[in-house]
N, C-alpha and C positions, 0 to 999 in steps of 0.2 A: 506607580501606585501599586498596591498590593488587594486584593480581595480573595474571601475563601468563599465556595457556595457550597451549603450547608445539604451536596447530594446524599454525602452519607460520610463517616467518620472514617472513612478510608480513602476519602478523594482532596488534594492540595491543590486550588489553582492560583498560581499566582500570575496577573498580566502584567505583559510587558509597557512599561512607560511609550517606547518607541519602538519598531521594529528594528531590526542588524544596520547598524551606522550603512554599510554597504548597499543594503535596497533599501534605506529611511523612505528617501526622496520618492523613489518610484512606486513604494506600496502608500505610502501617504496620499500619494496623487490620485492614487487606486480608489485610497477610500477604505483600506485592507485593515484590519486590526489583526497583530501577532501575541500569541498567548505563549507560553511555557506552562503543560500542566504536567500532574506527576498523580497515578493511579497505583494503590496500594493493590499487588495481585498474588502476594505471599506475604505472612507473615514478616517484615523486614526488608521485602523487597517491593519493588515498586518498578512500573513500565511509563516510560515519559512521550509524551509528543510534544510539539509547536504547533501551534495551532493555527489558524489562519482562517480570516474571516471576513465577509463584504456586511455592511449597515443592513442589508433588508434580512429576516427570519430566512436559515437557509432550508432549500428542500427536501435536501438529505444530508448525509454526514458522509465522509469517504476518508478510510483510513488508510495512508499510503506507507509501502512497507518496501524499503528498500533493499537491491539486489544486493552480492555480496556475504559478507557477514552480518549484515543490517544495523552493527553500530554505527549510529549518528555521533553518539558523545555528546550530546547537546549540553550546551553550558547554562547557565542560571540568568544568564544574558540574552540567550535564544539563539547562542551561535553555534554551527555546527561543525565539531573538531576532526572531522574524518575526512578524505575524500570523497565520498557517498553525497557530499552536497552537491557533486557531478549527475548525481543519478537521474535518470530520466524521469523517474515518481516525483524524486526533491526537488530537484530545480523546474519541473514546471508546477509546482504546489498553485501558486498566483493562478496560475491557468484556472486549476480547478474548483479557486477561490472563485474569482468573475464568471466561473460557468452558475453560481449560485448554492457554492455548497460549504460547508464547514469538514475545514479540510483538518486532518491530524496527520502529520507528519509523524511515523513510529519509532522511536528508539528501540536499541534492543534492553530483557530486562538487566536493572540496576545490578544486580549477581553476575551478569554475562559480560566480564571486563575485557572478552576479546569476541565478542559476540556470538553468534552460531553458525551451526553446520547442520549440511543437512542433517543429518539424523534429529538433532533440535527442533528443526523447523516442523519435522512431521511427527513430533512426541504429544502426546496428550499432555505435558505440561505448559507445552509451546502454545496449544491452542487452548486453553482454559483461561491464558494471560490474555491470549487476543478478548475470549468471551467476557471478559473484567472490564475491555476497555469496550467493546461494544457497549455492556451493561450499564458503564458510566454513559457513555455519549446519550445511548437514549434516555434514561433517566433523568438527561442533563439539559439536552435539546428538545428531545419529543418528535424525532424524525428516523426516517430509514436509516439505518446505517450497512454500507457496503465495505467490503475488503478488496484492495486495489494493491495486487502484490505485480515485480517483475522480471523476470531471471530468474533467481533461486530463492524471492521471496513469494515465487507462484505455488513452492511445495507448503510454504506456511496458511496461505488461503485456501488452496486445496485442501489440504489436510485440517484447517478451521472450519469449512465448509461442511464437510465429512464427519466431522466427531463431535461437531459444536448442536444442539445441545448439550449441555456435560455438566454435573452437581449443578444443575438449574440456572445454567451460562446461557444467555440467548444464544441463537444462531446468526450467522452476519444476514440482511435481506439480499443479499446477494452477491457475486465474489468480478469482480474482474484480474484476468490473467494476462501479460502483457509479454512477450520474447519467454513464451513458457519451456521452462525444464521437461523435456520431453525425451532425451536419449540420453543411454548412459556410454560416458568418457571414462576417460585414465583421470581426466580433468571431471567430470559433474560422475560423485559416485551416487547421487541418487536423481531419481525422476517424478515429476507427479503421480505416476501409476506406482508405487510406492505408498499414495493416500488411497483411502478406497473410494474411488470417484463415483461410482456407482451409490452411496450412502450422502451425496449431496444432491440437496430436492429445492435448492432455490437457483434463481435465473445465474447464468454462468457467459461471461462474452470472454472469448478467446482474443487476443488483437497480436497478430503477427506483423512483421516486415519482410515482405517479400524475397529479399536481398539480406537478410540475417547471414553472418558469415559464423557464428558461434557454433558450432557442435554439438552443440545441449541445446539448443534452442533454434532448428531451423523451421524458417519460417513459410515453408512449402503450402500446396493446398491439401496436399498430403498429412502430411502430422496434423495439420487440423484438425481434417478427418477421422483421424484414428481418436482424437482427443474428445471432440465430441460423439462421435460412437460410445467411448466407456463413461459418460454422463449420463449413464440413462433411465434417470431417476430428476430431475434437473427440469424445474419447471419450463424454462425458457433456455435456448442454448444458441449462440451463433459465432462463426467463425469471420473475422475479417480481416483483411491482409493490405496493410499499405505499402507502397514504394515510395521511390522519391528523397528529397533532402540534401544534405550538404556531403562534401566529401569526409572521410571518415578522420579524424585526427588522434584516433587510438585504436588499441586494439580488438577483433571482431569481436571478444566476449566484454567488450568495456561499454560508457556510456555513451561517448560523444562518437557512435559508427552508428550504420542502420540498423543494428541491437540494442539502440538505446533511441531510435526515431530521432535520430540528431536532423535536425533540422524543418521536422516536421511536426514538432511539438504542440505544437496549436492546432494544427488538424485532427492528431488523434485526441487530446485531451476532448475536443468539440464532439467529435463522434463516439467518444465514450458518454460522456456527461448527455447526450443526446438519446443515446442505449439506456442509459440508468433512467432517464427519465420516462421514456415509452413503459418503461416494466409499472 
């Protein structure tokens, strides 16, 4: 079936009949409703997510913004034509569906046919799109909405965090950063300190992996600390660090290692969604 909500003449939602033939059975059983929506955030262009949803009113909204180049490729079907549905954000979306939240899964925009780079992510164009889809969701739901970036989608939250408000864009209620972009490689030529982290004043949770083997993103108690030292403006700020999980089946900068919490995907989603709640 099809429905449009009449947020404002810039917003297309269309729902989906059924969720991905592939998880039908198991979000159905859930109780999940999957959406494909598409928000106009330039002239001609437009930024999509899936959306993902539990029956009761959710308590906040949490936009998940995957590492990589952040194209999803999402199809008109709600399938996702990248690898990126590996990603530790995407594939635990369910998670943070039953934690009670209305979850968007984010494409990158409709213009960006091979996605972005950093420089992208940390553009005041980058985050004026994220500010569009904030603007819809609240407008839409009527609840907090955070930004839930991880890898090299922490310079997009960061840097959203930082610059947002912008031509009268809300600001996210607050960012989580997950295996954040912290040193610079031959491999990651940019870093969050890149964003000016000092110019974000809402709550900020750090969540590392102990055992991170990526380069750009070690998960020390160290870089924590440097990370939230330059917060310092940030209502609320904390660093937490997990172990643990499965053995790694790709490699250190991929999803399914302990840079992408492979195996302990329900722990953290739990102590995330438990963080956003306290604030």
């Amino acid at each position: 079936m099809t429905k449009t909500f009449c947020v404002s003449a810039l917003v297309l939602v269309s729902l989906l009949a059924a969720p991905l033939a592939s998880t039908a059975t198991a979000q159905q059983a859930k109780g999940l409703t999957q959406e494909l929506v598409a928000v106009q955030v330039r002239p001609g262009v437009t930024v999509s997510y899936l959306g993902l949803v539990a029956p009761a009113k959710p308590s906040a909204a949490v936009v998940l913004l995957a590492g990589g180049q952040g194209l999803l490729s999402l199809g008109q079907a709600g399938s996702i034509g990248t690898d990126l549905r590996r990603n530790f954000l995407i594939r635990s979306r369910e998670l943070f569906a039953l934690q009670g939240f209305y979850v968007a899964a984010l494409d990158a925009a409709s213009d960006l046919d091979e996605g972005m780079n950093g420089a992208y992510r940390l553009s005041l164009r980058h985050a004026r799109e994220l500010g569009h889809v904030i603007a819809h969701l609240k407008g839409r739901l009527g609840v907090p909405v955070w930004l839930v970036g991880t890898s090299s989608s922490t310079l997009s939250v960061a840097s959203a965090g930082a610059r947002l408000p912008a031509a009268s864009l809300p600001r996210p209620d607050g960012i989580v950063m997950t295996s954040s972009m912290t040193e610079l490689t031959p491999y990651c030529l940019k870093s969050v300190y890149d964003a000016p982290l000092s110019a974000i004043r809402g709550p900020v949770l750090v969540v590392s992996h102990r055992d991170d083997g990526c380069a750009c993103t070690p998960g020390s108690a160290a870089a924590g600390s440097r990370l939230l030292a330059a917060l310092t403006s940030a209502s609320a700020k904390e660093h937490k660090v997990f172990n643990g999980g499965l053995p790694p089946v790709s490699g250190p900068c991929a999803a399914r290692a302990p840079h992408g919490f492979f195996g302990i995907e329900d722990r953290v989603v739990k102590w995330i969604a438990d963080w956003i709640r306290a604030r």
